[in-house]
GUMIGU-432481 format. One record per atom (N, C-alpha, C, O, CB): residue number from 1; residue in three letters; atom name; z, y, x. Coordinates in Angstrom, 3 decimals. Glycine has a CB too. Example, Ala and Ser with C-alpha at 12.3 -4.5 7.8 and 13.67 -1.06 7.14 Angstrom:
2
REC    nr   rest   atom          w          v          u
REC     1    Ala      N      7.800     -5.690     13.190
REC     1    Ala     CA      7.800     -4.500     12.300
REC     1    Ala      C      7.800     -3.300     13.200
REC     1    Ala      O      8.465     -3.319     14.236
REC     1    Ala     CB      9.046     -4.473     11.308
REC     2    Ser      N      7.080     -2.250     12.850
REC     2    Ser     CA      7.140     -1.060     13.670
REC     2    Ser      C      7.870      0.030     12.900
REC     2    Ser      O      8.039      1.138     13.409
REC     2    Ser     CB      5.725     -0.598     14.084
***
This chain:
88
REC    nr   rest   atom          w          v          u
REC     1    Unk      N      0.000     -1.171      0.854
REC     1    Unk     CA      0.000      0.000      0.000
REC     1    Unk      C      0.000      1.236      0.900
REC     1    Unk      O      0.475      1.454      2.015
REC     1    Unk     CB      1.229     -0.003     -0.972
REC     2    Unk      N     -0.578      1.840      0.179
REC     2    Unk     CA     -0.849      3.086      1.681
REC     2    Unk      C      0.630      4.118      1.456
REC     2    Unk      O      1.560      3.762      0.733
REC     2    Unk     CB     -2.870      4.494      1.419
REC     3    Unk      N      0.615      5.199      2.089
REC     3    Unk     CA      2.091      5.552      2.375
REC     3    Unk      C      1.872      6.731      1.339
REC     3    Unk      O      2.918      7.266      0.971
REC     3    Unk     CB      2.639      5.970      4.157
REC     4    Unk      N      0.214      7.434      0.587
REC     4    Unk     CA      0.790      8.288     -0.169
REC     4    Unk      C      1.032      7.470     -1.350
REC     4    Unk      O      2.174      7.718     -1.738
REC     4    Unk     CB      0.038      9.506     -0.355
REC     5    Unk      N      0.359      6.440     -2.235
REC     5    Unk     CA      1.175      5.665     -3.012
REC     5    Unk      C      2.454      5.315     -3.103
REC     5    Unk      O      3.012      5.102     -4.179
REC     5    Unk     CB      0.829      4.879     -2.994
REC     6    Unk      N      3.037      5.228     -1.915
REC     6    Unk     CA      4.259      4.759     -1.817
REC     6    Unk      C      5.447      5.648     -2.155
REC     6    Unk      O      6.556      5.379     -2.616
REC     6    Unk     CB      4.354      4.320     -0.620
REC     7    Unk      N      4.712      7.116     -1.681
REC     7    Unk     CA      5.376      8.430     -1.787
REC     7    Unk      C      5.486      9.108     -3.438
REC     7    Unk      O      6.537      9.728     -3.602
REC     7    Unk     CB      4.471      9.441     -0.776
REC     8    Unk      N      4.784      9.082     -4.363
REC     8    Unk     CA      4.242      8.202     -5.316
REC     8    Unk      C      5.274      8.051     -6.389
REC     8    Unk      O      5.802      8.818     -7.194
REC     8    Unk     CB      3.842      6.871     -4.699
REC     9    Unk      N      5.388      6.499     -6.040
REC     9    Unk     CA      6.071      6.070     -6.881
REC     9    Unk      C      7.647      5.946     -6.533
REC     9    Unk      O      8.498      5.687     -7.384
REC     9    Unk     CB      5.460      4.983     -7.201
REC    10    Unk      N      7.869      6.132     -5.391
REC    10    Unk     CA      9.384      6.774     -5.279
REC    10    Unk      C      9.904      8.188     -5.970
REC    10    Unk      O     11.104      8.366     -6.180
REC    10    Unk     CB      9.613      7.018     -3.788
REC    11    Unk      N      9.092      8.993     -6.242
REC    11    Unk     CA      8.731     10.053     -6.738
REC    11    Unk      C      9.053      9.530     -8.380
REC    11    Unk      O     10.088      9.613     -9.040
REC    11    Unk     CB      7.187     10.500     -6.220
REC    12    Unk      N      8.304      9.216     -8.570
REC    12    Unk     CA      8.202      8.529    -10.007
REC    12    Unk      C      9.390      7.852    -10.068
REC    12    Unk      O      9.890      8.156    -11.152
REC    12    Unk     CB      6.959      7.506    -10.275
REC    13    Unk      N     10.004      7.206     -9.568
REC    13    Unk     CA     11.779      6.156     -9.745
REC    13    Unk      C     12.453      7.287    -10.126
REC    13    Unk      O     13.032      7.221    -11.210
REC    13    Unk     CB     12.772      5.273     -8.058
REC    14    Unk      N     12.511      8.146     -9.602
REC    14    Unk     CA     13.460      9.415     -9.893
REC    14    Unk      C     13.857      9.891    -11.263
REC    14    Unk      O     15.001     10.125    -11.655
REC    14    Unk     CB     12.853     10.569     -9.349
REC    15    Unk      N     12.776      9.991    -11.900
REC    15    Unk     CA     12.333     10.598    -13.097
REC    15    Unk      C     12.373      9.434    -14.076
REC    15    Unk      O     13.025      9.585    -15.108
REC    15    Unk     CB     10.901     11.290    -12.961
REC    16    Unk      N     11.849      8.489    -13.891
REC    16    Unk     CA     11.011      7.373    -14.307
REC    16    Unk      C     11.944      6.170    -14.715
REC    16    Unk      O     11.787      5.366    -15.633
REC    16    Unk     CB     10.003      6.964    -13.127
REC    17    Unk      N     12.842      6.252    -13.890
REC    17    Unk     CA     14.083      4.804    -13.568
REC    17    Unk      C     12.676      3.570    -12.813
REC    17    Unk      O     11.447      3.525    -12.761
REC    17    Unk     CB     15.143      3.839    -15.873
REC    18    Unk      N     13.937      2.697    -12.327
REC    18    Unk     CA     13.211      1.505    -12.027
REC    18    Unk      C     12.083      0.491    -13.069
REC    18    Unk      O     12.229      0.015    -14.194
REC    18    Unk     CB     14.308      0.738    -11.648
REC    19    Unk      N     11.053      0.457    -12.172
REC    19    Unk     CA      9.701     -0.464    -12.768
REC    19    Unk      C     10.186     -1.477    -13.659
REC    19    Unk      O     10.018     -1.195    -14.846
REC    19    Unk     CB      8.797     -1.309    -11.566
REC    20    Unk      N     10.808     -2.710    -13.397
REC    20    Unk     CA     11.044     -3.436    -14.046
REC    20    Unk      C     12.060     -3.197    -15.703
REC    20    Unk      O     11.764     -3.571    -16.838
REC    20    Unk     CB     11.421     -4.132    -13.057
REC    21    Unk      N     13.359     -2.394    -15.180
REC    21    Unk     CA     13.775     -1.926    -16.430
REC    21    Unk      C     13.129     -1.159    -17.345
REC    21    Unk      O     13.537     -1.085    -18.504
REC    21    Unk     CB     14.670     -1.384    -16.282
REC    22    Unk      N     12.323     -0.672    -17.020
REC    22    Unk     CA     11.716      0.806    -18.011
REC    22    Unk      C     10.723     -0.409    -18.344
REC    22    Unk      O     10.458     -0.295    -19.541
REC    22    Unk     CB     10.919      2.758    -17.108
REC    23    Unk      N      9.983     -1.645    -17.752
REC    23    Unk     CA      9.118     -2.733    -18.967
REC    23    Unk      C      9.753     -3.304    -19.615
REC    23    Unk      O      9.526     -3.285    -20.824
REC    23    Unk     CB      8.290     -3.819    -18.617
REC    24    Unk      N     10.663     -3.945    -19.168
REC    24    Unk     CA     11.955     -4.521    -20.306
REC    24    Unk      C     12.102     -3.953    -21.591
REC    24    Unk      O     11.895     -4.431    -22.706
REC    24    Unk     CB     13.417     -4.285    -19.780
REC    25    Unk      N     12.632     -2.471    -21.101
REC    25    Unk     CA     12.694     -2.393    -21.838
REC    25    Unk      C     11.689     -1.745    -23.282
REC    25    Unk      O     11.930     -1.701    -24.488
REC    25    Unk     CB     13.486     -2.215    -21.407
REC    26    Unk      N     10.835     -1.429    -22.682
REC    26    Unk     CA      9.368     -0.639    -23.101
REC    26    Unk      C      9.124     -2.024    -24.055
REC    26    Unk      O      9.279     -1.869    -25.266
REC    26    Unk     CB      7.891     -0.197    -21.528
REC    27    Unk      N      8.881     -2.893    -23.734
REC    27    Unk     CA      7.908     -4.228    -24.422
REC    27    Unk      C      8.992     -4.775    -25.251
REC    27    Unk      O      8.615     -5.717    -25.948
REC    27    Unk     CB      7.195     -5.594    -23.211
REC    28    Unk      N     10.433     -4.403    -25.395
REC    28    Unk     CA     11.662     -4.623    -26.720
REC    28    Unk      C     11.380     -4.001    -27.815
REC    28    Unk      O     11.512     -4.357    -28.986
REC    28    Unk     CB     13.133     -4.080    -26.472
REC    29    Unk      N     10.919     -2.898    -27.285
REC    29    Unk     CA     11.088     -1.835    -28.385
REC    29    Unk      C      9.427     -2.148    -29.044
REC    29    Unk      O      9.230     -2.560    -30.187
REC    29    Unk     CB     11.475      0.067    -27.655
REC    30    Unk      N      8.477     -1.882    -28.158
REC    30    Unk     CA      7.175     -2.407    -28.640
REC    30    Unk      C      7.560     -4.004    -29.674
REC    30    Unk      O      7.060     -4.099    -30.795
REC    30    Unk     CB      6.097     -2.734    -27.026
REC    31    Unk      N      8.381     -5.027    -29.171
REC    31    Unk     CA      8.214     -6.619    -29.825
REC    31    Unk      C      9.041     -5.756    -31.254
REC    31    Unk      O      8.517     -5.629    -32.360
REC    31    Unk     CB      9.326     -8.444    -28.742
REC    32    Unk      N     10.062     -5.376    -30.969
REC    32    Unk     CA     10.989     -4.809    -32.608
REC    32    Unk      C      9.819     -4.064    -33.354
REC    32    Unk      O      9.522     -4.433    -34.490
REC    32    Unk     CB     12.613     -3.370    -32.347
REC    33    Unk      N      9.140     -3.018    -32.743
REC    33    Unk     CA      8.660     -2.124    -34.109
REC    33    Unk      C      7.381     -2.779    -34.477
REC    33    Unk      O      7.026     -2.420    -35.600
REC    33    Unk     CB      8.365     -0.347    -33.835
REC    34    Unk      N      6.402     -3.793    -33.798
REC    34    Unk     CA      5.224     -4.546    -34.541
REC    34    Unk      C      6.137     -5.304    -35.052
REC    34    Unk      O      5.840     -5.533    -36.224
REC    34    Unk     CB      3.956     -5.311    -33.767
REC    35    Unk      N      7.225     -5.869    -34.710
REC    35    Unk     CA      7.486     -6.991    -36.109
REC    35    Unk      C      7.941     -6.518    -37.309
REC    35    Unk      O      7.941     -7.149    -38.365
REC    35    Unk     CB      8.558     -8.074    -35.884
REC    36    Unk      N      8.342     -5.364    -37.130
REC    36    Unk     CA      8.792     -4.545    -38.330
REC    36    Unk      C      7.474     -3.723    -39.214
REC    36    Unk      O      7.700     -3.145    -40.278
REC    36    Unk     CB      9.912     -3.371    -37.689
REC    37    Unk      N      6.546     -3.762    -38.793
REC    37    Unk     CA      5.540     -2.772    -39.440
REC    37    Unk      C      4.022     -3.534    -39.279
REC    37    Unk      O      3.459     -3.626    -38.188
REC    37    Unk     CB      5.594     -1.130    -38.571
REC    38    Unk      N      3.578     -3.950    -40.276
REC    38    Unk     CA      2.269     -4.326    -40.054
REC    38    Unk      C      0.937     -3.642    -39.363
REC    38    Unk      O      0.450     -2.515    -39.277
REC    38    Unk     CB      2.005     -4.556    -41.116
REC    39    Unk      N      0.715     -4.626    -39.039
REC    39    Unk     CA     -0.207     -3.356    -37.823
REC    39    Unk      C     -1.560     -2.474    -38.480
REC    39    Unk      O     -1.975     -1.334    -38.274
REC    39    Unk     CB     -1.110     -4.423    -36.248
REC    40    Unk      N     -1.969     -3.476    -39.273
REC    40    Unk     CA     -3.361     -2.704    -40.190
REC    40    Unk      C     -2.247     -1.621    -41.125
REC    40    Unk      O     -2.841     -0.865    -41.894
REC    40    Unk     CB     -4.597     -4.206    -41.585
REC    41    Unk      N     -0.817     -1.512    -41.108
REC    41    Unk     CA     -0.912      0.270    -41.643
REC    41    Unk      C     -0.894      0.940    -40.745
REC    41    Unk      O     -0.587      2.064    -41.142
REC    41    Unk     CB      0.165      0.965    -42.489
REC    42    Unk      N     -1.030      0.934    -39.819
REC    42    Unk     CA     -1.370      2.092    -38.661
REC    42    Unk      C     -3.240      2.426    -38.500
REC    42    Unk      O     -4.138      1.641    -38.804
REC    42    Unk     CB     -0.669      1.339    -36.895
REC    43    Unk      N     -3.295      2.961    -38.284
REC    43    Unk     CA     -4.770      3.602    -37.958
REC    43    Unk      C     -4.513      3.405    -36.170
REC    43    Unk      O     -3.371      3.412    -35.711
REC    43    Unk     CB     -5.042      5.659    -38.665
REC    44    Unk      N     -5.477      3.271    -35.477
REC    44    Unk     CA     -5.849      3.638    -33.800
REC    44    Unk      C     -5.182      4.206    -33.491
REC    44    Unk      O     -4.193      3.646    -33.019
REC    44    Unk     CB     -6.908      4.258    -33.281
REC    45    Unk      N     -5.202      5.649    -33.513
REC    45    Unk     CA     -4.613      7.074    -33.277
REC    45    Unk      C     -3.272      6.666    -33.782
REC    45    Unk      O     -2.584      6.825    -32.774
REC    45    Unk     CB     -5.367      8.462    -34.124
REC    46    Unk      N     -2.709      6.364    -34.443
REC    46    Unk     CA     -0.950      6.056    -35.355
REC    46    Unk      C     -0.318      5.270    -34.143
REC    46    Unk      O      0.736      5.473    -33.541
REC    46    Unk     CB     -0.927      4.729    -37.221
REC    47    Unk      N     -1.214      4.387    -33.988
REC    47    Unk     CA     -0.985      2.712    -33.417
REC    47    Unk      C     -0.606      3.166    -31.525
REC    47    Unk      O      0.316      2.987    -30.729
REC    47    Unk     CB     -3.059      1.389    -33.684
REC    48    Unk      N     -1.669      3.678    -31.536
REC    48    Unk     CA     -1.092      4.148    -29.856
REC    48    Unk      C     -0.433      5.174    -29.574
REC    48    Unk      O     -0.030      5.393    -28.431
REC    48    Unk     CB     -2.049      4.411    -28.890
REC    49    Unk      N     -0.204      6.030    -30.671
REC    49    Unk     CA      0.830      7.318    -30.108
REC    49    Unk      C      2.504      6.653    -30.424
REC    49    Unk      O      3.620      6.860    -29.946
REC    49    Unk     CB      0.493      9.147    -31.275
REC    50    Unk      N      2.071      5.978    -31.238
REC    50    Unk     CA      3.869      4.831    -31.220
REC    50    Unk      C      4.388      4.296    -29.760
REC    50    Unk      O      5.389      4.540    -29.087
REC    50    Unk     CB      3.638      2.945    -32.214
REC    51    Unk      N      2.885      3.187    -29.526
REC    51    Unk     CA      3.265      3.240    -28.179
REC    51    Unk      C      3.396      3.785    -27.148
REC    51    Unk      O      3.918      3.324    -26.133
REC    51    Unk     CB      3.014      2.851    -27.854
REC    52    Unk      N      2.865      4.974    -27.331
REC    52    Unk     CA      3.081      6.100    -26.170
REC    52    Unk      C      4.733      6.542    -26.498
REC    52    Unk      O      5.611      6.300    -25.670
REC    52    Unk     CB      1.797      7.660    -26.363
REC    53    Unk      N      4.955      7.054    -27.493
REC    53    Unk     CA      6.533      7.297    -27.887
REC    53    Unk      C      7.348      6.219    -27.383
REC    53    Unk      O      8.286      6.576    -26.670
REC    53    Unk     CB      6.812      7.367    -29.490
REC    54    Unk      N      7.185      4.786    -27.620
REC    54    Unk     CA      7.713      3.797    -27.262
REC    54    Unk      C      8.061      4.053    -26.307
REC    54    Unk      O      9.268      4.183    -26.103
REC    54    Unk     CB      7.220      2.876    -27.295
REC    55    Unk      N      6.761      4.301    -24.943
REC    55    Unk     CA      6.764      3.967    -23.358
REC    55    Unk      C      7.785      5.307    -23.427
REC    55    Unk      O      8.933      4.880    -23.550
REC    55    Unk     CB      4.989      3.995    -22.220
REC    56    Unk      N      7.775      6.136    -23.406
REC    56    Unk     CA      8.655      7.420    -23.181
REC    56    Unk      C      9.762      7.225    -23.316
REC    56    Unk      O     10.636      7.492    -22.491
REC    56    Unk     CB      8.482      8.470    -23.908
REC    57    Unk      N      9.933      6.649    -24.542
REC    57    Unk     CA     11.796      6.396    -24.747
REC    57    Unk      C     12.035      4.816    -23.766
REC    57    Unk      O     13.070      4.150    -23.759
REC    57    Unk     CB     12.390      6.012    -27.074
REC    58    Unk      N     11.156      4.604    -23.238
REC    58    Unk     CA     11.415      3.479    -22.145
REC    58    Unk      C     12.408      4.268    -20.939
REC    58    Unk      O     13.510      4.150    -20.403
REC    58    Unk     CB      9.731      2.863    -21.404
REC    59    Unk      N     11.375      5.015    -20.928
REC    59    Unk     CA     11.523      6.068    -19.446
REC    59    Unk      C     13.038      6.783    -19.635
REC    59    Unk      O     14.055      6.785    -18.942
REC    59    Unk     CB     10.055      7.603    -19.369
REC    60    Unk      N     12.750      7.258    -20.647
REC    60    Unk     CA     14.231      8.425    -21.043
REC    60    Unk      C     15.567      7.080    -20.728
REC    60    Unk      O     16.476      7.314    -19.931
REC    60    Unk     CB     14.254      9.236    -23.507
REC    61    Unk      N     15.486      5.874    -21.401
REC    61    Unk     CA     16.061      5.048    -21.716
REC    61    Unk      C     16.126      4.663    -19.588
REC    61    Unk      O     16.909      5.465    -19.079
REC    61    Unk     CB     15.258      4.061    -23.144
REC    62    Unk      N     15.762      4.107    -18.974
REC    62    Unk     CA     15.304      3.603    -17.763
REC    62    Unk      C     16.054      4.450    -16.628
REC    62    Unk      O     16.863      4.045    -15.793
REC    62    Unk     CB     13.708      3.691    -17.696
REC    63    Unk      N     15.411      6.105    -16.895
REC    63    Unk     CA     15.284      7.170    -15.957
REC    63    Unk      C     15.863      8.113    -16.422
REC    63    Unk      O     16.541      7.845    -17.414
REC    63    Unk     CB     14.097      7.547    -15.602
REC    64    Unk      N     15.864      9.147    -16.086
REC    64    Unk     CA     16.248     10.305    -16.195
REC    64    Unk      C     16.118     11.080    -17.737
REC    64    Unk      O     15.107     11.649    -18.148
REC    64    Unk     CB     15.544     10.896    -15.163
REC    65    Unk      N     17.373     10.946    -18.439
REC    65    Unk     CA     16.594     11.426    -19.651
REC    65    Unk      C     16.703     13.136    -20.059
REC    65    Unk      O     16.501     13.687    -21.141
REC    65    Unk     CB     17.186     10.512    -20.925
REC    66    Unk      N     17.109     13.713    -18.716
REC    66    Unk     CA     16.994     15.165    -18.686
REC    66    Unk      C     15.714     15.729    -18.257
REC    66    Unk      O     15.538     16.942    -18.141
REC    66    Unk     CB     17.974     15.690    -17.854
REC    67    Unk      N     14.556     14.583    -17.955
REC    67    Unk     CA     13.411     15.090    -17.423
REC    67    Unk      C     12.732     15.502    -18.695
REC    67    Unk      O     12.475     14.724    -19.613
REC    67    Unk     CB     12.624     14.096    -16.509
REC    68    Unk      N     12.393     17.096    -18.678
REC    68    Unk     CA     11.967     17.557    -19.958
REC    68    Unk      C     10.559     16.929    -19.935
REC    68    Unk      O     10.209     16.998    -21.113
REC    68    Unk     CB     12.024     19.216    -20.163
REC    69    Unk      N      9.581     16.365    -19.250
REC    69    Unk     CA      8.322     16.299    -19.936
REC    69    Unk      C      8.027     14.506    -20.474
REC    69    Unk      O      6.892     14.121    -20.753
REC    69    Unk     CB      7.070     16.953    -18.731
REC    70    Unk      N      9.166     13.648    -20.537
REC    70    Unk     CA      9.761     12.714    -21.299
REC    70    Unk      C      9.719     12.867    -22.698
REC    70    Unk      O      9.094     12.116    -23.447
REC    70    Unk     CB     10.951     12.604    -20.946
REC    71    Unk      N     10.490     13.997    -23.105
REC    71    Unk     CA     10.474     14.820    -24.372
REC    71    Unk      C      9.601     15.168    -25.155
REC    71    Unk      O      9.420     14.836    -26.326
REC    71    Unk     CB     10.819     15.736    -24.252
REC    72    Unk      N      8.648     16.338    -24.038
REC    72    Unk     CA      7.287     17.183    -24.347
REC    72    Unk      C      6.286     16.283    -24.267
REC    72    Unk      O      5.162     16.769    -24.392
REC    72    Unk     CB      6.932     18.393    -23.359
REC    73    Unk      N      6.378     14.607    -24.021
REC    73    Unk     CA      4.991     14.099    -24.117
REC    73    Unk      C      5.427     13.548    -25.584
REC    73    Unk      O      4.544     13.413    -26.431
REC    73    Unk     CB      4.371     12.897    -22.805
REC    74    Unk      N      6.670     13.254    -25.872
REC    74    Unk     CA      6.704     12.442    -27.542
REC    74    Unk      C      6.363     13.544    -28.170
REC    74    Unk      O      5.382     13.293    -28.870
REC    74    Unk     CB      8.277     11.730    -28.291
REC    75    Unk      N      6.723     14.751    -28.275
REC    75    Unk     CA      6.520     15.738    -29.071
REC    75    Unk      C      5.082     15.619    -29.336
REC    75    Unk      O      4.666     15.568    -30.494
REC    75    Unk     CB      6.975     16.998    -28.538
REC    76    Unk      N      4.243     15.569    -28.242
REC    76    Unk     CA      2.477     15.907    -27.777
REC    76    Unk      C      2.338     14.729    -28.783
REC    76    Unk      O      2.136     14.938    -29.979
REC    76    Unk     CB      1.671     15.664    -25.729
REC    77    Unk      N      2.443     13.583    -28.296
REC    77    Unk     CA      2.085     12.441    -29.109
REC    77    Unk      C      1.885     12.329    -30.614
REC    77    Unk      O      0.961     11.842    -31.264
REC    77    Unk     CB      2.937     11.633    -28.867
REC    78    Unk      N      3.345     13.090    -31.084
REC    78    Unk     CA      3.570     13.246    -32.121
REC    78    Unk      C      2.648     13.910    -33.098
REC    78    Unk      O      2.197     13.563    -34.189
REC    78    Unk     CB      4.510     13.661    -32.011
REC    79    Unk      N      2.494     15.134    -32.241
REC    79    Unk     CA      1.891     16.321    -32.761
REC    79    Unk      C      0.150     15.782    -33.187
REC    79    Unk      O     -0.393     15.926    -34.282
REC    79    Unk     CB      2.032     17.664    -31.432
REC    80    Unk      N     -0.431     15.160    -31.966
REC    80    Unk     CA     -1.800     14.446    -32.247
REC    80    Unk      C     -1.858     13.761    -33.158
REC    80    Unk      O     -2.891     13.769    -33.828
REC    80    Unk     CB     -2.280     13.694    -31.392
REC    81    Unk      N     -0.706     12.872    -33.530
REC    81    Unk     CA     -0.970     12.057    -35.010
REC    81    Unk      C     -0.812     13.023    -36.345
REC    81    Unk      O     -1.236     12.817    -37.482
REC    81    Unk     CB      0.262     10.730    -35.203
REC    82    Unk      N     -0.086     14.104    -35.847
REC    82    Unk     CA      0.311     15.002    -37.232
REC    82    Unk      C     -0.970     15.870    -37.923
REC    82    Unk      O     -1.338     16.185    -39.054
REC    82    Unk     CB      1.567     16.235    -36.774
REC    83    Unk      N     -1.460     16.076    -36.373
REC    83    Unk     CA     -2.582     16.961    -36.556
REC    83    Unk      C     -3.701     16.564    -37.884
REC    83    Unk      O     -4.246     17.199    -38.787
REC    83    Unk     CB     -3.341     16.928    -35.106
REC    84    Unk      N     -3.670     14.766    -37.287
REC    84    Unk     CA     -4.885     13.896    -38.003
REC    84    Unk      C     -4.556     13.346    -39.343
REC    84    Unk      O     -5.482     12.801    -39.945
REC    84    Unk     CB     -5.305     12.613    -37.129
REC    85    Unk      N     -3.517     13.393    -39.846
REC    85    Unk     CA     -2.654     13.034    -40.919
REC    85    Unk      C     -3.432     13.778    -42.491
REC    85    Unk      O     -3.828     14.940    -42.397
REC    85    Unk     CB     -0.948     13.704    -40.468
REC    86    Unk      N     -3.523     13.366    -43.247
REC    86    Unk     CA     -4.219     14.007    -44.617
REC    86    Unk      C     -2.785     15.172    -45.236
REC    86    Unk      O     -1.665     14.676    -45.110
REC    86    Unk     CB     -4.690     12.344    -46.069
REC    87    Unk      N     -2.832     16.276    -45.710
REC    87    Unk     CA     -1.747     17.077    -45.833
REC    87    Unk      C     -1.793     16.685    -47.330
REC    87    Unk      O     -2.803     16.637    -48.033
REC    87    Unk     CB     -1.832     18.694    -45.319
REC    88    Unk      N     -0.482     16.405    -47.702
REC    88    Unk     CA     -0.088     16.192    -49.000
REC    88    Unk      C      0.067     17.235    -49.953
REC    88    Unk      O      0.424     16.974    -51.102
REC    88    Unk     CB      0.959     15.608    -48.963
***
């Protein structure tokens, strides 16, 4: 692995928590909420900004959960599905 990769993802542990815990626990939370929610009611766009929220609260959960852009990417996520949403 070359040494700026390496520089990298030590960088990333900081913020991030350790690799293995933040999949642990990332792919729990992913196995709980598909078994709880059928997947054809999600749309594409629904379906992956969950898992993007998911992976985040991995991280927050894992790493550092004072790192504000942890936060500002669920918000982002959020906001893209809200955007596409039919207004009632």
């Amino acid at each position: 692995m070359s040494d700026q990769i390496s520089a990298i993802l030590t960088e990333r542990a900081k913020t991030h928590g350790d690799y293995s815990d933040h999949a642990r626990i990332t792919q729990k939370l992913k196995t709980i909420f598909r078994s709880e929610v059928p997947y054809g009611k999600l749309d594409y766009c629904q379906h992956e900004a969950i898992d993007m929220i998911l992976h985040k609260i991995g991280r927050i959960a894992a790493g550092n959960p004072n790192f504000q852009d942890h936060w500002d990417d669920i918000a982002g996520y959020a906001k893209l599905v809200s955007d596409r949403c039919a207004k009632a």
